[in-house]
C-alpha positions in Angstrom: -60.2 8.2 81.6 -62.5 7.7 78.7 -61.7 4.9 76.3 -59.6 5.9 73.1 -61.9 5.8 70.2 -59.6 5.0 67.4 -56.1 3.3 66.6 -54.8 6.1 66.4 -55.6 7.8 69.4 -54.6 4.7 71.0 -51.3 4.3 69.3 -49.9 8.0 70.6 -51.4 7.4 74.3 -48.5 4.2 74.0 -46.0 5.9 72.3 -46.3 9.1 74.8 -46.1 6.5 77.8 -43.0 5.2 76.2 -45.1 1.5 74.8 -43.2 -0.3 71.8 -46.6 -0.6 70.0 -46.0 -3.2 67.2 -47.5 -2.9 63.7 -50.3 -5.6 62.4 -48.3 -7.7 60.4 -45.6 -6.3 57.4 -48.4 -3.7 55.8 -48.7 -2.1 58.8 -51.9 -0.5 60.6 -55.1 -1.1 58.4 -55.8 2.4 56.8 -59.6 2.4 58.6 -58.1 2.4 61.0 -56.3 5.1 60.8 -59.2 7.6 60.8 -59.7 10.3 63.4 -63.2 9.9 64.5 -63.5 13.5 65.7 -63.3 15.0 61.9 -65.0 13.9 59.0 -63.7 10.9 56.7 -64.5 12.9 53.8 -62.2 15.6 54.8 -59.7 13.6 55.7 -59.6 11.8 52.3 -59.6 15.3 51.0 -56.7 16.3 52.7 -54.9 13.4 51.7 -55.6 13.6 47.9 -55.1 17.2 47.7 -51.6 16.4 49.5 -50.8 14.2 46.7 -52.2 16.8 44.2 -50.1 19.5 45.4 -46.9 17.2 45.7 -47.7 16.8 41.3 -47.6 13.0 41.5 -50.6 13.2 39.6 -49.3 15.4 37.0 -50.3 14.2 33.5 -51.4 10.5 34.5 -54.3 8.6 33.5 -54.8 6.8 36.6 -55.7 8.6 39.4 -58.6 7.4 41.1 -62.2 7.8 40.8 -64.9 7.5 43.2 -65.1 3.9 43.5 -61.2 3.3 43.8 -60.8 6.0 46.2 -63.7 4.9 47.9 -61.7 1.3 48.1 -58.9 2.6 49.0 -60.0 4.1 52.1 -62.4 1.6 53.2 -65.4 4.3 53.4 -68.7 4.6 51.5 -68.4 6.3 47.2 -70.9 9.1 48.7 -67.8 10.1 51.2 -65.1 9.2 48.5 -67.4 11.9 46.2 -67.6 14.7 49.2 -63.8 14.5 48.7 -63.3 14.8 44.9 -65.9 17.5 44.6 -64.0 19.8 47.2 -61.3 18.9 44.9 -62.9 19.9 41.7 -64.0 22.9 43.3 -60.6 24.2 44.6 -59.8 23.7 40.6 -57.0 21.3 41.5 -58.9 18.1 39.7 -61.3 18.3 36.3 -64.0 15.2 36.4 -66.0 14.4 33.4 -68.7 11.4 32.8 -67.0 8.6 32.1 -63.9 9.4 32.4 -60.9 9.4 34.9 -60.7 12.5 37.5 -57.3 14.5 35.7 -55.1 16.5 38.0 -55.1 20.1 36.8 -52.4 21.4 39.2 -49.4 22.4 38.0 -47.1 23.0 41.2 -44.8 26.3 40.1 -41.2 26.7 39.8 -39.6 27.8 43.2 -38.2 31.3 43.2 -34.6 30.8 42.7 -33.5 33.6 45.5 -32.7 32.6 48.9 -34.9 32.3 51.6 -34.6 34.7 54.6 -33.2 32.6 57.5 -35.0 31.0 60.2 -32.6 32.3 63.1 -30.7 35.5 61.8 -27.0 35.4 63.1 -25.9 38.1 60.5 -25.4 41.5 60.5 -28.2 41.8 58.2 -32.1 41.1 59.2 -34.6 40.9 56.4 -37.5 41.0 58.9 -40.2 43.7 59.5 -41.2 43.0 63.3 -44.5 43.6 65.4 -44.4 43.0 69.1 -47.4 41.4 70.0 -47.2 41.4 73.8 -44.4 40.8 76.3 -45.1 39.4 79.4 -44.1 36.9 82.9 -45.8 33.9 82.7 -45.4 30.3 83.6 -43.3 28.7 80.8 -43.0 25.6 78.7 -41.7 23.1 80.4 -39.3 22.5 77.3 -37.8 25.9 78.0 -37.9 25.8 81.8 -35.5 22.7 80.9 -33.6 24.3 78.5 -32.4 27.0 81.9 -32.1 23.8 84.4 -35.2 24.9 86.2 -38.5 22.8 87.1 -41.6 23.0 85.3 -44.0 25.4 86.2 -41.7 28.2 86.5 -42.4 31.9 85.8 -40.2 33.1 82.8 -40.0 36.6 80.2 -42.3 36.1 77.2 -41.6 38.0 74.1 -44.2 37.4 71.0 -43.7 38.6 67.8 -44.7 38.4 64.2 -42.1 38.4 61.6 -43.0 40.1 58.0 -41.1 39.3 55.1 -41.3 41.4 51.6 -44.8 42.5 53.4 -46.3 39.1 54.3 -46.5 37.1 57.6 -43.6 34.9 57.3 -43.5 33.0 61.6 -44.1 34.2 64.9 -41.8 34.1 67.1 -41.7 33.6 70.8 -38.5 34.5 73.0 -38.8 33.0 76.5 -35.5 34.5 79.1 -35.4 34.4 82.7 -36.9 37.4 83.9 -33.9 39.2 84.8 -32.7 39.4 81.1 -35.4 39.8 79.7 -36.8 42.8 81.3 -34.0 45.1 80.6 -34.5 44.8 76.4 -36.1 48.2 75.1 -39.0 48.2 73.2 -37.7 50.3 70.5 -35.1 47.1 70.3 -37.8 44.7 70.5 -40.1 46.7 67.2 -36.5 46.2 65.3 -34.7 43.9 65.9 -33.7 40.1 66.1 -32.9 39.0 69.5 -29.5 38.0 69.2 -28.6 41.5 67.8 -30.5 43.2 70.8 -28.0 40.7 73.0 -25.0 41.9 71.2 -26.2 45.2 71.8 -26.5 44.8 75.2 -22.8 43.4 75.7 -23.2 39.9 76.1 -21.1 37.7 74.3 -22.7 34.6 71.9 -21.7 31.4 72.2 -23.8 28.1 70.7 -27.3 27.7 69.3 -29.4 24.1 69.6 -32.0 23.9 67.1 -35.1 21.0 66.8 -37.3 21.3 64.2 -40.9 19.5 64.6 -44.3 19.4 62.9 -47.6 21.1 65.3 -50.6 22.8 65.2 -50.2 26.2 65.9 -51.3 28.4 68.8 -54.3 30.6 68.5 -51.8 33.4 68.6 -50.0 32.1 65.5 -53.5 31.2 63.8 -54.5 34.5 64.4 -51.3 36.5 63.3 -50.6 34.2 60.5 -53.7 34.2 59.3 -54.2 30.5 58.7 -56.5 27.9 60.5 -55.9 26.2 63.8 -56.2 22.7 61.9 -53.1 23.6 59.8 -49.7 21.9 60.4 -46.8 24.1 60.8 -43.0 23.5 60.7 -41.4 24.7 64.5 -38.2 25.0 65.3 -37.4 25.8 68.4 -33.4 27.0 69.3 -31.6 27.6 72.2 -29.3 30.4 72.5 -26.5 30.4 75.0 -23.7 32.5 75.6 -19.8 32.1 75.3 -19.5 30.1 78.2 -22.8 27.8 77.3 -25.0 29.5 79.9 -28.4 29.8 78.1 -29.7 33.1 77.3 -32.9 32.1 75.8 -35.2 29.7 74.1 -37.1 30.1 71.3 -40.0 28.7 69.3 -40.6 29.9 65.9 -43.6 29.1 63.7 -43.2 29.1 60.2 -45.8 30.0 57.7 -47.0 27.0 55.8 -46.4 28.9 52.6 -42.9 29.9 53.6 -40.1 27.4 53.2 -37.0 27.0 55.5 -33.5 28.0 53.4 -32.2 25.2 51.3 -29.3 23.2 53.1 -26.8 21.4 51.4 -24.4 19.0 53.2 -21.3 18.3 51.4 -20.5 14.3 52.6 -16.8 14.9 51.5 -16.2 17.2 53.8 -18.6 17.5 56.5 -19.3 21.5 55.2 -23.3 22.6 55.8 -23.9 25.4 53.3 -27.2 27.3 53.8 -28.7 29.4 51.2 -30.1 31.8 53.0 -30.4 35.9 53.8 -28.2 36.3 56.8 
């Protein structure tokens, strides 16, 4: 095994083998550190201001940094602090004049004050145009071979499908069942419908639904479909779907759009009620 050429690299190598890796004193890991050697420093610092840019924490301030400051602030040369503001300046999101301060010129909008469609229909209703993308028996995750009590490396029904929404890509979806379930759905089900409303269909009764949400790359499937690059992080939230007696039917991943955002939740703390403003 090669040796791990950054902090970083080294840090999830000991977190995935289950290492308490402790910080370098109360600031934490130095920020050079922090670096991934295989892409550019001067992207990354791009990607981090532009973060910050789009968050509007820069909105109407004085003193966001220039080349030198950022250049400080990262521990890397002002020529790779400069790659990074000039990308900026060029997306239109920062104005730089001689002599003065760089000046934020991104405004982020005003949310749309309808709901969003929901993540995992359970209504009657389903707001999603859908395109079957391929179905098919291959070896599964091993999260979802778990998810039926079985052993990694086992054979499961694939199901892969992009969601539309008011006309745009909105998450692919991928249904994984054991194969004996999943090869009786019809594909005229599949084109039109969510999967819990194709089980219904089919007479099995509903029970409970895990969810996890998590933060990935996508696929090259959901690059593709999406139409967005393989670098992007995507929210995932995978679900599994079991029936009235807690026998799982299915489990799901879903990749959501990076412009799409998950319905609103609000948790009341008085009474324990979860209201989600969503389109069943």
């Amino acid at each position: 095994m090669r040796t791990p050429r950054s902090l970083v690299e080294r840090i999830s190598i000991e977190l995935i083998s289950g290492v308490n890796v402790p910080l370098s004193g109360d600031k934490g890991y130095p920020v050079e550190a922090l670096f991934d050697s295989d892409i550019p420093m001067h992207y990354q610092i791009y990607q981090q201001l532009r973060a910050e840019i789009l968050d509007g924490i820069w909105i109407g301030r004085a003193d966001l940094p220039g080349e030198e400051e950022v250049a400080s602030r990262y521990g890397v040369s002002v020529i790779t602090s400069r790659h990074a503001l000039v990308r900026l300046v060029e997306e239109k999101l920062l104005k730089r004049e001689r002599g003065r301060r760089p000046q934020a010129t991104f405004v982020p909008p005003v949310p749309k004050d309808t709901p969003a469609p929901s993540v995992f229909p359970t209504g009657p209703r389903h707001p999603y145009v859908y395109q079957v993308i391929e179905t098919d028996i291959r070896v599964a995750h091993t999260e979802a071979c778990r998810a039926f009590g079985l052993k990694s490396g086992v054979e499961l029904w694939h199901c892969t499908r992009l969601r539309k929404f008011e006309g745009r890509p909105h998450s692919l979806v991928l249904n994984v069942q054991r194969i004996d379930i999943g090869k009786t759905h019809k594909a005229s089900d599949l084109a039109k419908l969510p999967m819990n409303q194709i089980f219904k269909k089919e007479g099995y009764r509903l029970g409970a639904i895990e969810r996890r949400i998590s933060a990935k790359p996508p696929s090259k499937i959901a690059a593709q479909y999406l139409g967005i690059s393989v670098n992007t992080s995507l929210l995932v939230h995978t679900f599994v779907l079991a029936d009235d007696e807690d026998t799982p039917l299915e489990w799901v991943q879903i990749a959501l759009h990076p412009n799409e955002l998950p319905p609103l939740e609000r948790f009341d703390l008085r009474t324990g009620i979860v209201k989600v403003s969503d389109i069943l």
